[in-house]
N, C-alpha and C positions, 0 to 999 in steps of 0.2 A: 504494500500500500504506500502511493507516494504522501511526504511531508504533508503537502497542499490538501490533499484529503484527509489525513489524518485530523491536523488541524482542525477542518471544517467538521469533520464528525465530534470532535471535542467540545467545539464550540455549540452545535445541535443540542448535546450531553446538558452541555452547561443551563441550557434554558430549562432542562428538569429540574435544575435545583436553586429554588430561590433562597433568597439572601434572607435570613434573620433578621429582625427587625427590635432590635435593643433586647435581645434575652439574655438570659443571664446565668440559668441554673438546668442542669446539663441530663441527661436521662442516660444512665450507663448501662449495658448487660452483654448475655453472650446467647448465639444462638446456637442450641445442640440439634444432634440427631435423638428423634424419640426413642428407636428403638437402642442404639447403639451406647448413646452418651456422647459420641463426641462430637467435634466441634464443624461447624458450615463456614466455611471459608466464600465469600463475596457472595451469602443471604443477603438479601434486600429487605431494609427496616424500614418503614412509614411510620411516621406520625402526622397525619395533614398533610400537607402539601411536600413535608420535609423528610427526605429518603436519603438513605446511608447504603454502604456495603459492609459488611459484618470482616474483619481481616483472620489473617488464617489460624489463627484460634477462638473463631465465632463472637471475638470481640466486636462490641458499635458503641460509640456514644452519638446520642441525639439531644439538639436545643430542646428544652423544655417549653411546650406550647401548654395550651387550654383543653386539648385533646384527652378526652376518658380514655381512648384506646387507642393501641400502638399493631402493628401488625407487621406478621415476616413470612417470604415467602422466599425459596430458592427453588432450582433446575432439577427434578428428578424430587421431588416432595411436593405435598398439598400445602396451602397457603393457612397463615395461625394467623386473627387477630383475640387478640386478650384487653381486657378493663386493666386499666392505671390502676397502681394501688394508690391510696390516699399521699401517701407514706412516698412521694418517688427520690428519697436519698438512697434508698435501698437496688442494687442490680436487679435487673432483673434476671431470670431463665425462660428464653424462648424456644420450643421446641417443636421440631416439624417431622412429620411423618413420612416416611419416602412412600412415593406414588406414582404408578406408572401412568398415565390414563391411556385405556384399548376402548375404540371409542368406533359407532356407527354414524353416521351422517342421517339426521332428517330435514328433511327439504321444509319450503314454509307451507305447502300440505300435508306433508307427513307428519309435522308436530302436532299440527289439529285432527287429523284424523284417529279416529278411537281403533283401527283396524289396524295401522300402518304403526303408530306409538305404540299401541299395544301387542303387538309382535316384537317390534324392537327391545320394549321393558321384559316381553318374556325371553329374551336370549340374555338377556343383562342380567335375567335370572338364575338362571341356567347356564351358563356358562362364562370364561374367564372376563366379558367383557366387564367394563366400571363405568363408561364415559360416553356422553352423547356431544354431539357437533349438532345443534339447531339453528334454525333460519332464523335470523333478527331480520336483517336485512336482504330476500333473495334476490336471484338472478334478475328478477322484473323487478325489481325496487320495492317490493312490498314488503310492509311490515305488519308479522302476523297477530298482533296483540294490540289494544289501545293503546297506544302510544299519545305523551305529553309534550310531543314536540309541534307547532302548527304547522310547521313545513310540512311536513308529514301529510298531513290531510290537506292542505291547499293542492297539492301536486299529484292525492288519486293515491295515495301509496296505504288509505285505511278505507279505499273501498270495500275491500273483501277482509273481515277479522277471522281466522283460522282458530284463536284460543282466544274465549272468554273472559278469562283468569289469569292472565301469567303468572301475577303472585302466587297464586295458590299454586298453580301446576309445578310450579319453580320447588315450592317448598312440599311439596309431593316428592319430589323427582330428587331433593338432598335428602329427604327424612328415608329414602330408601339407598343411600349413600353413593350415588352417583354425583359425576363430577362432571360437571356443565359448560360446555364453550358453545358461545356466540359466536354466530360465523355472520360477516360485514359483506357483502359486495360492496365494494367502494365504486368504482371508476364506471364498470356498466350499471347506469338506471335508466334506464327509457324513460321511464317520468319523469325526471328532474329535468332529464334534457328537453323533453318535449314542451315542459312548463318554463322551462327558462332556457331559453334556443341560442340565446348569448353566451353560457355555457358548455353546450354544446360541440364536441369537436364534430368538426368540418371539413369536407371534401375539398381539393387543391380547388373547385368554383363558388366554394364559401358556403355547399348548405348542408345541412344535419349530415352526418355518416351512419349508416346502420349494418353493423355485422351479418354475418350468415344466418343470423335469427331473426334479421329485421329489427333487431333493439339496437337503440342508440345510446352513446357513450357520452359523458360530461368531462372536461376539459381538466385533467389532474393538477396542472398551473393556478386554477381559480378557489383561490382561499373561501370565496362563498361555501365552494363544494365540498370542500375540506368543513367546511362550521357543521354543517348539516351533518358530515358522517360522525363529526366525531361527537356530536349531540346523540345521536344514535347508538356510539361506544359510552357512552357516559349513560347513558337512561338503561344499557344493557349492566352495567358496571353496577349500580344502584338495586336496580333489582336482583342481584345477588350472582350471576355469572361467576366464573371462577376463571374464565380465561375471555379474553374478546379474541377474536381471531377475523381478520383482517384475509378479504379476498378478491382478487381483480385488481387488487391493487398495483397494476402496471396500466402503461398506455397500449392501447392496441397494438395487435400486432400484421396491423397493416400500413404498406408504401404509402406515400404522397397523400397523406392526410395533413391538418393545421389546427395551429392549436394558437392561445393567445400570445404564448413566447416562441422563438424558434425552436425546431427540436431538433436540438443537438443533443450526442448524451453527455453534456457535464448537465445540462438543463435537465434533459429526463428525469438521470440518478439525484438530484437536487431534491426535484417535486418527492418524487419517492419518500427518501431522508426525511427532508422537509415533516411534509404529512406524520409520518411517524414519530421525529422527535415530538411533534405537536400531541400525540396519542398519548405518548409516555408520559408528559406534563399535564394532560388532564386529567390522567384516570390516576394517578401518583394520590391521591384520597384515597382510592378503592383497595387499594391492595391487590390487585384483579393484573392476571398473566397477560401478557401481552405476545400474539403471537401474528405471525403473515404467512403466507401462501404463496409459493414461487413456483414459476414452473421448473420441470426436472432438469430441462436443460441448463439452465441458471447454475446450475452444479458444476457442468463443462466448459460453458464459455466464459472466457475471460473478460468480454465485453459487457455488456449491459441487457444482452441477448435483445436487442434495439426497444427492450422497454420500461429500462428506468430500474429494473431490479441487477440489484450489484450485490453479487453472496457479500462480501468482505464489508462491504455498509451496512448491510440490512441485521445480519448477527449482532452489529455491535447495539446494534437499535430495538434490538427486542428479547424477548426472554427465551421464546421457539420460533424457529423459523420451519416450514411445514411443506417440503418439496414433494409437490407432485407428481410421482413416481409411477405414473402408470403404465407399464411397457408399451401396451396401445397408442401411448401417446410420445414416444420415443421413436418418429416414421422414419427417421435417419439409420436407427439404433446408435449404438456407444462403441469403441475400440474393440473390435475383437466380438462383436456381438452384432451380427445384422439383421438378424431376427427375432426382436425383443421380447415379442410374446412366447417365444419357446426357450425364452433365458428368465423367467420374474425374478427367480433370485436374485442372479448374475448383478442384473439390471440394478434391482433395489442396493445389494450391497456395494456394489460397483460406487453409485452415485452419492452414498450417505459418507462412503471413505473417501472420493473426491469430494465433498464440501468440508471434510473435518480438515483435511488437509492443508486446504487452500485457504481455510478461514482460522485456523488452528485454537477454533474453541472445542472444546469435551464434546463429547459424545452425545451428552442430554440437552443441549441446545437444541436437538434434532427431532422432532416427530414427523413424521412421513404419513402420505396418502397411501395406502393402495388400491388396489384396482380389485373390485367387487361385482362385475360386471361384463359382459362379454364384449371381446374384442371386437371393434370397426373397422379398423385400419390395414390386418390386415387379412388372418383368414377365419375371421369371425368364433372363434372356439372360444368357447364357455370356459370363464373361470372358476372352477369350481374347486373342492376341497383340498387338492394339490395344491394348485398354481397360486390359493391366501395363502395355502401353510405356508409352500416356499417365501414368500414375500416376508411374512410375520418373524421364520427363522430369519431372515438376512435382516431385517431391522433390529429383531431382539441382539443376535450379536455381536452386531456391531455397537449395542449398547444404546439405541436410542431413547427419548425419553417418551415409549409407548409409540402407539398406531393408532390410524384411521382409518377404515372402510370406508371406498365411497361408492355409492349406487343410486344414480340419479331417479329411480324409480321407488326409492329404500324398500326393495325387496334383497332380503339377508337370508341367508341359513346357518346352521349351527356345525354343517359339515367346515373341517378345516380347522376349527376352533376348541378349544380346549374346557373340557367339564370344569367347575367347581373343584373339584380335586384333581386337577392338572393331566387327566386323561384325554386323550384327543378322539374327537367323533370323528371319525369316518365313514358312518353309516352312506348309502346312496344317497346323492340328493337331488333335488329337479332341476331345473333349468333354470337358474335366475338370468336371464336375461335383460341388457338394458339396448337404448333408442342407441342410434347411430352416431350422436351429439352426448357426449359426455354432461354438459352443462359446463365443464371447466376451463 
């Protein structure tokens, strides 16, 4: 990484952490491991707005705010907040549980549907899974819950409410110990663009551009579009989420489009950064993980893969970063590998040891997509209990911090996946088959 960027990422950093405003009296403690005892080396501590790194004896000291509760969370553990004691001359002990999250994807109909969620809570029951990936914000810009933001509904995006309740559903869905990521489409919403067409990017004759779906994309350069998502990451953050997960968040990946800056990529990788160091500084209250969505190739190219995602930026900016690893979507393939879907391990472990590599953070920086769904690209075979296992061994090894299934239909099975007591089902299974269009 040259100086110039380095810098620039520092300086990003730096807008997480505001300044003190005449305090005086200091909150010391250490953060351990629950089961082990020892200690979390760069745990992340909150109190309000004010975030620490814990040093390699799970040391932190924090400025003393007005805050009842303080909160810590690191990489490969579930997140702790705890109540102040009256008393804060005393250290504290903050302790965090390690946790992997194995996690299915529900779309923003899957979460409402009583047929599709409840298939998915029955394999969560039934077997090794813990963690669900739901729609806040999906592919069409909808948001499936009432929402308290008025953008929201001036732009069409609470025509259709999918969950009555998110409160309660939320506090259903922990009280049976699962762990919850909000998944953001940022950069594709057809509403937003279509209601404000000035943000909108634009075809080399200046009018709306619409993908292979016919949805239109909004201009990643325009700080409006930024307010609005991250109003969306903040109202997710509040109602109890455990992680935001950030998606789309590149520029398209099509030629001779226009945007309100030039696109060059110091500009793209900027916007990127940009958007995210703004993520980290709002939700810095929540205590709430902060994760993005790259695609797989982002792992390979040393470039910006022409859309603003830079492995070596985006790691320093977030807590996961969640490469899209679906061999289907690999049409080049990788070195030594030209037929992807008849390598998913290859593929997955391949790609997760070139980003550790290249970006030289740990291992649980990393949670990965897989691919739950049958191939489009290239000769349509069913991925079935093989072709997850392989994927799930090549992330677990290399140490990841957990997995994702994704099925844009969330139609899952338990084939591939492993019982309650760590025995693997292999029973036969059906066809789950998915559209020709990942969604991704």
């Amino acid at each position: 990484m040259s100086a110039r960027r380095l810098f620039s990422l520092l300086l990003l950093l730096s807008l997480c952490q505001p300044l003190y405003a005449g305090e005086t009296a200091v909150i010391r403690g250490t953060v351990l491991d629950a089961q082990s005892g020892k200690p979390i080396a760069a745990a992340i501590v909150t109190l309000q707005q004010h975030s620490v790194l814990s040093d390699n004896d799970g040391a932190f000291t924090l400025m003393a705010t007005a805050a009842r509760t303080i909160g810590a969370r690191a990489t490969g553990y579930g997140r702790s907040n705890i109540r102040l004691p009256d008393d804060r001359s005393q250290p504290l002990t903050l302790r965090l549980i390690p946790f992997k999250p194995k996690a299915l994807y529900l779309s923003f109909y899957g979460i409402g549907s009583r047929i599709l969620r409840g298939a998915a809570l029955d394999l969560l029951q039934q077997t090794e899974l813990n963690a669900l990936v739901i729609d806040v914000k999906g592919d069409r810009g909808m948001l499936p819950y009432r929402s308290q933001i008025a953008l929201a509904a001036e732009i069409g995006a609470q025509r259709i409410i999918t969950v009555r309740d998110m409160p309660q559903l939320m506090a259903e869905l922990h009280n049976q110990g699962i762990y919850l990521i909000a998944r953001i489409v940022v950069f594709k919403d057809d509403l937003l663009a279509d209601a404000h067409p000035q943000w909108a990017v634009k075809t080399a004759a200046g009018q709306p551009w619409q993908d292979r779906e016919q949805l239109s994309w909004v201009d990643p350069f325009q700080h409006e579009v930024w307010a609005y998502n991250l109003d969306i990451a903040e109202e997710a953050a509040a109602l109890g989420f455990d992680e935001i997960q950030f998606d789309y968040l590149r520029f398209p990946d099509t030629l001779g489009l226009t945007f309100s800056q030039p696109n060059t990529e110091a500009n793209r990788v900027q916007a990127i950064n940009g958007f995210l160091a703004a993520a980290r500084q709002r939700l810095t209250p929540y205590n709430v993980f902060l994760a993005a969505d790259i695609f797989g190739y982002v792992s390979w190219n040393s470039n910006d893969t022409f859309i603003g995602q830079q492995l070596e930026d985006m790691v320093l900016l977030t807590d996961y970063l969640s490469p899209m690893l679906y061999p289907s979507g690999f049409q080049f393939g990788i070195p030594g590998y030209r037929d992807p879907v008849a390598h998913p391990q290859e593929i997955v472990a391949l790609s997760l040891h070139r980003a550790r590599e290249r970006s030289g953070v740990t291992s649980t920086r990393f949670r990965p997509w897989l691919q739950a769904f049958r191939d489009y690209a290239f000769d349509r075979r069913t991925f079935g209990a093989t072709e997850i296992r392989q994927q799930i061994n090549a992330a677990e090894q290399f140490g990841s911090d957990g997995w994702m299934l994704w099925n844009p239909r969330n139609s899952y099975s338990a084939m591939g996946l492993k019982d309650k007591r760590g025995k693997l089902i292999v029973a036969p299974e059906a066809d789950a088959a998915a559209p020709a269009d990942t969604g991704k």
